[in-house]
C-alpha positions, -999 to +999 in steps of 0.1 A: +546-231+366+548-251+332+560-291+336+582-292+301+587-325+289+605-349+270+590-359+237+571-341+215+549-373+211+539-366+249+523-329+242+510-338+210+488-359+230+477-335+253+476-309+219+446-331+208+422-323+236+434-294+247+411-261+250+439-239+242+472-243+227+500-220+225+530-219+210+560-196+201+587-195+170+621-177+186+644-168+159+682-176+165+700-169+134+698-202+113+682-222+137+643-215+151+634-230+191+599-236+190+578-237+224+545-255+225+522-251+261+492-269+267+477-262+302+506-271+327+530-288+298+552-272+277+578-288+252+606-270+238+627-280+203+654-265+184+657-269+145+678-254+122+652-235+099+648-256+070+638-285+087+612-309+076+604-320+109+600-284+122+574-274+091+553-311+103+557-300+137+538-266+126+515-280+103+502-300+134+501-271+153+482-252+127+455-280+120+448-283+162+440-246+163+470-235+182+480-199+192+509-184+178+525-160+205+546-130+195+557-114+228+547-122+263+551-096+290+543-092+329+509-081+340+517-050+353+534-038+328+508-046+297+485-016+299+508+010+318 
């Protein structure tokens, strides 16, 4: 189960000294959600694409050493 919160503040904090970070970009037309996880937390934003606050947001993400995930799929069915 992931706890998502509130602010994006809140992860960040949790970003810094975190072992792993993941996060996903989902494409909706002309506005991007972007998830962020770290351990049980997870934040969720949406931006239209050009926003300044969204390319920040991913800078951060980049400099902490996050994970970018492209598709997530059950167990079972990853190797069958």
């Amino acid at each position: 189960m992931v706890f998502i919160i509130e602010k994006w503040e809140d992860i960040e904090e949790c970003i810094r000294y975190a072992r792993y970070v993941l996060y996903q970009v989902i494409d909706l037309g002309d506005s991007v959600e972007l998830r962020v996880k770290s351990g049980r937390l997870g934040w969720v934003g949406l931006f239209k694409k050009e926003d300044a606050e969204l390319q920040r947001i991913l800078k951060k993400l980049q400099d902490y050493g996050a994970i970018r995930v492209i598709k997530s799929m059950p167990d079972e069915m990853f190797l069958s």
